[in-house]
Structure formats: structure tokens, C-alpha cells
C-alpha positions in Angstrom: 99.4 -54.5 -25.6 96.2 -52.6 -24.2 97.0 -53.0 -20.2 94.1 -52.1 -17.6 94.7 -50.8 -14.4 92.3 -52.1 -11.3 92.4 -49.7 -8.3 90.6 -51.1 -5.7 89.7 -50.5 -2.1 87.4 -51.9 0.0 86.3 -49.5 3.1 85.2 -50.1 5.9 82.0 -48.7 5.2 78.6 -50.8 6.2 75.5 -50.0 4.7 72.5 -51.0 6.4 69.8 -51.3 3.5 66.1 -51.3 5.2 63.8 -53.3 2.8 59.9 -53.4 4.3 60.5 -57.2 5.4 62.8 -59.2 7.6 66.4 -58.3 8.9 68.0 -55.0 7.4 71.3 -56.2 5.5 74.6 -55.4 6.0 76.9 -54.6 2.7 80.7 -54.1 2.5 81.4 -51.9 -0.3 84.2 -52.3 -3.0 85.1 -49.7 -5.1 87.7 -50.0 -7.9 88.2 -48.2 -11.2 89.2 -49.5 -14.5 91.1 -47.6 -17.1 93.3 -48.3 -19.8 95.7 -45.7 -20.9 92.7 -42.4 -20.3 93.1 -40.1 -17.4 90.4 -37.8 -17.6 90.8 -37.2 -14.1 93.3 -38.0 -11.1 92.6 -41.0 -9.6 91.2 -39.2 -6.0 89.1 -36.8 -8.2 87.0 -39.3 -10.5 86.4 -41.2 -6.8 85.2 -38.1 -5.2 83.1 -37.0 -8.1 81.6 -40.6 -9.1 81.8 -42.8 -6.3 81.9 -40.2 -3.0 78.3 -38.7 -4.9 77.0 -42.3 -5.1 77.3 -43.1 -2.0 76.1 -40.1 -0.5 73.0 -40.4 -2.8 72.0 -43.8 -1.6 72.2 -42.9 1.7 69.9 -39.7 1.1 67.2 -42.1 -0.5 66.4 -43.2 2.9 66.2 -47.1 2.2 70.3 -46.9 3.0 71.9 -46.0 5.8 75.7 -45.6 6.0 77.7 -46.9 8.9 81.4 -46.5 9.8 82.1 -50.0 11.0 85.4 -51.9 11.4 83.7 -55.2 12.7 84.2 -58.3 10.6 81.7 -59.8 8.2 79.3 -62.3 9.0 77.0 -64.2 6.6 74.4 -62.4 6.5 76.8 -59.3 5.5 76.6 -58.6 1.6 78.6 -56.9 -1.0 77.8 -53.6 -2.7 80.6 -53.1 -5.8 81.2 -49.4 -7.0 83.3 -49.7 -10.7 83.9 -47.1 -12.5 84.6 -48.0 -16.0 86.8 -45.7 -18.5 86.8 -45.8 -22.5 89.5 -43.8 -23.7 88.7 -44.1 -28.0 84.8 -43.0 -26.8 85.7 -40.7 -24.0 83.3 -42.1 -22.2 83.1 -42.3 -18.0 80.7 -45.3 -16.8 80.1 -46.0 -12.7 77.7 -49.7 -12.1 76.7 -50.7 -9.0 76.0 -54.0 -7.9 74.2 -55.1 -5.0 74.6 -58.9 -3.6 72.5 -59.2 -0.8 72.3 -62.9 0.8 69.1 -65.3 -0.7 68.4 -62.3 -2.8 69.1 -61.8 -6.9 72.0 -59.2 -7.7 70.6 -56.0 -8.7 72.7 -53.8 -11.0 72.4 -50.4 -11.7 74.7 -48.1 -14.5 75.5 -44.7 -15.7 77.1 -43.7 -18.6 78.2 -39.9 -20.1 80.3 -38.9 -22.8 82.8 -36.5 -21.7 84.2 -35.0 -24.9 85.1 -32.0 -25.8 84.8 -31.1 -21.6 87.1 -28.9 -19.4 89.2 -30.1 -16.3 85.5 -28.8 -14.2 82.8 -29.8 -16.8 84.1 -33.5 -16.5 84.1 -33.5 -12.4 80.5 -32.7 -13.2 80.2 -35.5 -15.4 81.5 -37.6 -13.1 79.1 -36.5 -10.3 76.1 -36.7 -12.9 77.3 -40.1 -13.4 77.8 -40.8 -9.3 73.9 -39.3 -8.4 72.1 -41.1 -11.6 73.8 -45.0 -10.5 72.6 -44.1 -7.3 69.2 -43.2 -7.5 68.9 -45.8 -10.1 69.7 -48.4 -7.8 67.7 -47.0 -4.6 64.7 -47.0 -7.1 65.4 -50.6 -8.5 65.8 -51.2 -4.5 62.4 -49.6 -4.2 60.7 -51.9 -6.5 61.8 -55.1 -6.0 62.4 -55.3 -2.5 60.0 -52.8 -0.7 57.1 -52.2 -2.8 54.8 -56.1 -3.4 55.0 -57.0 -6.5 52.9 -56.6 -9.5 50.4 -59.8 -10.3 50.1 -61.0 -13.9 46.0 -61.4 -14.8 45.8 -65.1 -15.5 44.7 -65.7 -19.3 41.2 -66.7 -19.6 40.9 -71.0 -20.5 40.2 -71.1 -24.9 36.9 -72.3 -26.1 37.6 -75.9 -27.3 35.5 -75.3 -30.5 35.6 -71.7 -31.4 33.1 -70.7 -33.9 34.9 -68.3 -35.5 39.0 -67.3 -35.7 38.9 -64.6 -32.7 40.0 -60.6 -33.3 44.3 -60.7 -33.3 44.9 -58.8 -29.9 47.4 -57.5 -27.5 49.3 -60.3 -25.7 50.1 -57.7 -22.7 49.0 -58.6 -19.4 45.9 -55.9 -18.6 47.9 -55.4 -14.9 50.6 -54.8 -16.5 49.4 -52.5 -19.0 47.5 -50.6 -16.5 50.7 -50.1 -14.1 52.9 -49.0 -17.7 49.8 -46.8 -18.3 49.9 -45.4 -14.8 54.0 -44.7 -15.1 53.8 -43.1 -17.9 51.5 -40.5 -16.8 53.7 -39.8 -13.9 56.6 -39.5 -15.9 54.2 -36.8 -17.7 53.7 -35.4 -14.4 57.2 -34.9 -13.3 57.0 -37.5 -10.9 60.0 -39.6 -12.0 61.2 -41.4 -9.2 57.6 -43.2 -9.0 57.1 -43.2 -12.6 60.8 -45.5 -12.8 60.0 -47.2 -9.8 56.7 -48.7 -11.5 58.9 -49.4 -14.6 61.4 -51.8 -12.3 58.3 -53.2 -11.3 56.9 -53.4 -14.9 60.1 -54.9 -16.3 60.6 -57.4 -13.7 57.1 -58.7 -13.7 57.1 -59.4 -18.0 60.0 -61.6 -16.8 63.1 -62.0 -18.9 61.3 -63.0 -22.2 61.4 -60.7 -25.4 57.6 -59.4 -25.3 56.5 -56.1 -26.5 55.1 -54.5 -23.0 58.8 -55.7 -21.5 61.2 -54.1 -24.5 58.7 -51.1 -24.4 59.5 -50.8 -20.3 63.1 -51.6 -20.4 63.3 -48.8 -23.2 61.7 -46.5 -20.9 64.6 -47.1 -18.1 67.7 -46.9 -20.5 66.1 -44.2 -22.7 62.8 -42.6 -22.3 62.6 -41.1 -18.9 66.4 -39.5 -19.8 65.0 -37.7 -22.6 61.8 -36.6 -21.4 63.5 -35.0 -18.4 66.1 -33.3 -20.8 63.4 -31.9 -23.2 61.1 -30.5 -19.9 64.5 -29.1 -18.3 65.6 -27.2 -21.7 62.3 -26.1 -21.6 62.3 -25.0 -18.1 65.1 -22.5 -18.9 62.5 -19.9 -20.3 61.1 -19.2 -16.7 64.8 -18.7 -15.6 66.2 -15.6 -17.4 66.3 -13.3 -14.6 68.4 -15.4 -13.0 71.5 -16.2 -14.7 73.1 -18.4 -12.0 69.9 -20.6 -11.9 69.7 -20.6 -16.4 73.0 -21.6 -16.5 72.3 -24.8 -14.0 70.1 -25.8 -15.2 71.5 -25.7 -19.0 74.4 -27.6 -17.5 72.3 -30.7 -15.9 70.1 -30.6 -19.3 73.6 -30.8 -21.3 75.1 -33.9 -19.0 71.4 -35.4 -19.1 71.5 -35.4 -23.4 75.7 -36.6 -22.7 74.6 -39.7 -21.2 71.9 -41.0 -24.1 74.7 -40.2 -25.9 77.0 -42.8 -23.7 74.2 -44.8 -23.1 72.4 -45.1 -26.9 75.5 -45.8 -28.8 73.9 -48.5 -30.7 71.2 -46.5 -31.9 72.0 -43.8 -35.3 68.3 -41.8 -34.2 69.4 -41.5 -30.5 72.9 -40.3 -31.4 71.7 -37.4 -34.1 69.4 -36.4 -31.9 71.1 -35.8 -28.9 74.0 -34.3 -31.1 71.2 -31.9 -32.3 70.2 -31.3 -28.8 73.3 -30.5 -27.4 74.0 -27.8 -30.6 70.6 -26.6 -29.7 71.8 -25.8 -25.8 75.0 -24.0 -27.0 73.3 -22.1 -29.2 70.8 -21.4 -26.0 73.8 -20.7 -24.0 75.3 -18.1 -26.7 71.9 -16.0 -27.1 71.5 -15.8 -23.4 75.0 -14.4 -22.9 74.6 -11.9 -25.7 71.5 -10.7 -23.6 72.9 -10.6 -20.8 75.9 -8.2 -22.7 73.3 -6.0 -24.1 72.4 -5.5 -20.6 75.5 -4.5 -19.5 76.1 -2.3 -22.1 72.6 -0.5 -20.6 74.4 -0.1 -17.3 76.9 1.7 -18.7 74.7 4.2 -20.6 74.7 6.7 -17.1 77.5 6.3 -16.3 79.2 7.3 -18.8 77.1 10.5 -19.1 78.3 11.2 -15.8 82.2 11.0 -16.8 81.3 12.9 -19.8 80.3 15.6 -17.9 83.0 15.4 -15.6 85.4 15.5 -18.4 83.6 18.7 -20.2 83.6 20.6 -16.6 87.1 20.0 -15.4 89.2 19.1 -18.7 90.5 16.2 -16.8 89.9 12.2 -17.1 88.1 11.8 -13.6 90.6 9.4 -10.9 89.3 6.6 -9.0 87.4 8.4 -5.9 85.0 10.5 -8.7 84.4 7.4 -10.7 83.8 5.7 -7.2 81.4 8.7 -6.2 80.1 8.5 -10.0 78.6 5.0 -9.3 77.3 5.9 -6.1 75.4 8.7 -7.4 74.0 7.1 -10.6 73.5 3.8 -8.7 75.5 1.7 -11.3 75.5 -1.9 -10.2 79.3 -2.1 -11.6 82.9 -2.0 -9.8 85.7 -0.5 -11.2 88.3 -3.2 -11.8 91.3 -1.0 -12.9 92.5 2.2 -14.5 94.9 2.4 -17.1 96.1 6.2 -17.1 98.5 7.0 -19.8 97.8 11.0 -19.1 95.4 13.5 -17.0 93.7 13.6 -20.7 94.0 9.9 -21.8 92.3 6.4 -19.5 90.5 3.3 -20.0 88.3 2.3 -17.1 87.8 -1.4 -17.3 84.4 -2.6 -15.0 82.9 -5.6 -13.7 79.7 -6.9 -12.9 80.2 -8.6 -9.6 77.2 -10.6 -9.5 77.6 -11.4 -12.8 81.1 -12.7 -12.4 80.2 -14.6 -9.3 77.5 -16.8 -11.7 80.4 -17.7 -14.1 82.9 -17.9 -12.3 81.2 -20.9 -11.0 80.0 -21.5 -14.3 84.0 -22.1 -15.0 83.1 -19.5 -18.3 85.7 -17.6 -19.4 83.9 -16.0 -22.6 81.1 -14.7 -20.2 80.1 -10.9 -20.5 80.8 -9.8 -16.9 82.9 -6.4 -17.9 83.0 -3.8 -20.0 85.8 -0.9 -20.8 85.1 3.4 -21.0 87.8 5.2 -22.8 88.3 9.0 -21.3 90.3 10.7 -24.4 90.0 13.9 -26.1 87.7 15.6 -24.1 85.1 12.6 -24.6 83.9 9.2 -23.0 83.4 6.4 -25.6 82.7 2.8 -24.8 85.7 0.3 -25.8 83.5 -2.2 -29.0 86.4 -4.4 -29.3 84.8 -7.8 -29.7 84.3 -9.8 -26.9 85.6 -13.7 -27.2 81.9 -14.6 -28.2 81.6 -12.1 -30.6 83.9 -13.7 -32.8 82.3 -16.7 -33.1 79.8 -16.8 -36.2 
């Protein structure tokens, strides 16, 4: 028998939401998860990541403030629920927040992300990608339907009684609405996508409920469309980053959990599901090429020093000890440290170096196949560099 665990708390945490109108609202907050037998994550670390992120972001957005208050609730207090929602079979992490605020309708906002295939790390991430994209979902929904006035439908002109002639078929969409979904997609085009989604709410909310074309286009937009525009612009937006491997390799990361959560979130479609499969092949593959660059540079830094040892070798007939190979870097300004030295003889070492920087940049990358060090071997009166294949390089 499947059994589901409930863990919930409520804090004591008010939040004070700030809508353009009337008294601000205060909102308890719930939080529980709800898992079957999947533990991608302790307990204390999927709330930290997903729920801790959440409500931090909300806050940040400026229409919520946070307050630590132990004071009971009074009728005009309203509920803010934080669930985060496991699925073991999909490997899949989901966090919805929904807002009850008193005399209003309950706003809901989701996140989804597929989390398979991740590390201990990569799925904390997920979890905070998750956390931040509820959040500023909801803040934006908040935006639209509660701060900015809403969007007015043109009323339809009255029908001639006795039409001459059967009229041109046409576009039912409202021309208001039309021109606001115009004017949101070409601030999605302009980067702009908190006010490009915030016109969609508004969009979305005006066609009402009903099954209308302008309506399924905008609600596609909010599940689907502003997602995979900002993954596309963000793997292209890696170009202008490869002198800066710390920065390349963020932003890779967001564009990977942006393409994981169409993936959560467009299960039902075959397209959306090959194509961000494709995508995310297409970022490894990104990710590989960039770290063999980034070896072949290395390998560059290498090139004088190991001239220098060569000549120390030739001149003294001995493998040089740590305080040359220390003076050796200074004086051929080598941006390397020397990690270790395995001597088996005055004739015979392997000097094993590491980019510092480099190793910084993944070692908050959580990589353990980056190309951060690289071995010289001091034997028989020469200085050769170690080719052993690197992790990566095994890998067709």
C-alpha cells in the first residue's frame, strides 16, 4: 500500500501583502511536504532549498513583507500554503503556493523540475530553482490581479439586422486583448519578463475561464513559452561568457534547471519532451567543449614551465625540490601551484599542479571531471608532461 507522508508546520510567520487598494493583508503560512517512499533530499534540506528560497523571494518582490509575529489570527488574517509535492517513479520535485486572502479568489502558483540523473548538490539547486520560480510566479500573478486595474474587453459592435452579404470570417479576440498579448510578447522579446508575465496574468484572467484561442494561446505562454524563450536566450548568452568560467558555468546550470522544469512541467506533450531532452544533450555537450578548452589552456601554462625545469635538470643532473619549482613559477609567472611531489629518487618525480582559480569555479561547480591540474614527470635527464587521460577524456 502506497503510504504518504504530510510534514507540516505552520510558523509563525505573518506576511503583510501590500496590494494598491484597501487594508494590507495579513497571511499565516503553512508549509508541509508530501512524499511517498522518495527521499531525494532530508527533510530540513528540501525546506531550506524550496520553501526557505520562496519565501525569501516573495518578500524581495516588494508587494510582501515578512513579519515575525506570534499574535493570534483575526479575520481579516489569510492563509498562504507552501507544499512541496514529490513523485518518486518521475523523479520529479514540485512546490505550489496558494494564497487565500479574505473576499478575494485563491491565487495559485507552481513549479515543477525533473531531478534525474542529479547529484546530492545539483538537486538542492533544483530545489531552490523550484523555490525562486513559485515565488515570482505568484508575486507576478499578485502583480496583475490585485495591483495593476484590470484589462477592459472592447464591447462587440451590435449586427446589422439584414446583412447584405455573409461578412469576411474573422478573429473572435477582443482588439484590447490582442493589443496587451501583442504588447507582452514583445517584452518577452525584450528580456523584460516579469512585465511581459505580468500582462499575460492579466491577459489570461480577462478572456475568462472559457476555451478561446487568445486565452489557450496566453495560458501557453505562462506554463510554456516564456520558460523556453528564456532558456534558448540564456544558452545563447554563454558565448559572451568564455573568459569567465565561473560565470559560463552559471549560467549553463540555470539554463539546464530552466529546460528540467518544461520537462516536469510539459509531460503531456511528446514535442516539448524531445525537445528539451535535445536541449539538455545540447548543454552537456556545451559543457564538455568548454572544459576541453579550458584543458588546452592549461596545458599552455605549462609550456614555460616546463622549459624552466628542463633546464634545471640539464644544469644540475638533479630533479629540482620544492623551493626551485616554487622560484620556477615566480620567475616564469605561471599562474599554477604545486600541489605535491612524488620523489621516488634525486633523478626520478612527478610534480602534480593546480589551477587555483580554476578549482575554486568547480569546486563550486560540485565538478569532479573538471581540468583544474596537470602532472610534469622529471626522469632521465628530461621533463615530459604526464598525457594520461583525464576523466573527460574517456568519454567518446
Amino acid at each position: 500500500m502506497k503510504f504518504t507522508r504530510h510534514l507540516t508546520c505552520l510558523t509563525a510567520l505573518l506576511i503583510i501583502a501590500l496590494p494598491a487598494m484597501g487594508k494590507p493583508f495579513a497571511v499565516h503560512t503553512d508549509i508541509s511536504i508530501r512524499q511517498g517512499n522518495w527521499y531525494p533530499l532530508p527533510v530540513e534540506d528540501m525546506k531550506s532549498a524550496a520553501t526557505d528560497t520562496a519565501l525569501a523571494e516573495i518578500s524581495r518582490g516588494g508587494l510582501f513583507r515578512l513579519v515575525h509575529d506570534d499574535s493570534p489570527a483575526s479575520k481579516r488574517t489569510g492563509l498562504m500554503r507552501l507544499e512541496i509535492s514529490l513523485i518518486g517513479p518521475a523523479e520529479t520535485a514540485k512546490l505550489t503556493i496558494e494564497l487565500n486572502l479574505p473576499d478575494k479568489p485563491t491565487y495559485v502558483s507552481t513549479a515543477s523540475i525533473s531531478v534525474r540523473g542529479l547529484d546530492h548538490q545539483a538537486i538542492y539547486r533544483a530545489f531552490e530553482h523550484i523555490g525562486k520560480t513559485a515565488a515570482q510566479r505568484l508575486n507576478d500573478k499578485t502583480e496583475a490581479l490585485l495591483v495593476e486595474p484590470p484589462l477592459e474587453r472592447v464591447q462587440a459592435p451590435e449586427p446589422d439586422p439584414e446583412p447584405k452579404e455573409e461578412p469576411p470570417a474573422q478573429t473572435t479576440d477582443d482588439p484590447n486583448l490582442r493589443a496587451a498579448y501583442d504588447q507582452a510578447q514583445r517584452l518577452k522579446r525584450q528580456y523584460q519578463y516579469k512585465k511581459a508575465r505580468i500582462l499575460f496574468e492579466q491577459v489570461a484572467a480577462a478572456s475568462g475561464p472559457g476555451d478561446t484561442r487568445l486565452g489557450r494561446l496566453t495560458r501557453d505562454e505562462l506554463r510554456y513559452g516564456l520558460t523556453v524563450f528564456e532558456a534558448q536566450q540564456r544558452l545563447v548568452a554563454t558565448g559572451r561568457l568564455g573568459n569567465n568560467p565561473g560565470d559560463f558555468f552559471e549560467q549553463l546550470r540555470k539554463t539546464e534547471n530552466l529546460y528540467r522544469q518544461i520537462l516536469a512541467e510539459n509531460v503531456d506533450s511528446f514535442t516539448r519532451t524531445q525537445e528539451a531532452q535535445q536541449s539538455l544533450d545540447q548543454i552537456l555537450v556545451t559543457r564538455n567543449a568548454y572544459k576541453n578548452a579550458l584543458s588546452s589552456k592549461l596545458l599552455t601554462k605549462a609550456t614555460g614551465l616546463r622549459i624552466g625545469m628542463l633546464e634545471y635538470v640539464n644544469a644540475r643532473g638533479d630533479c629540482p625540490p620544492r623551493e626551485d619549482i616554487e622560484e620556477l613559477l615566480r620567475n616564469f609567472r605561471v599562474a599554477l601551484s604545486l600541489k605535491r611531489i612524488d620523489m621516488t629518487s634525486a633523478r626520478s618525480a612527478r610534480y602534480t599542479f593546480t589551477d587555483e582559480a580554476l578549482a575554486k569555479v568547480f569546486a563550486s561547480a560540485n565538478d569532479a571531471e573538471a581540468p583544474h591540474e596537470l602532472t610534469l614527470i622529471c626522469e632521465d635527464y628530461d621533463v615530459r608532461l604526464d598525457r594520461s587521460p583525464s576523466p573527460l577524456q574517456r568519454h567518446p
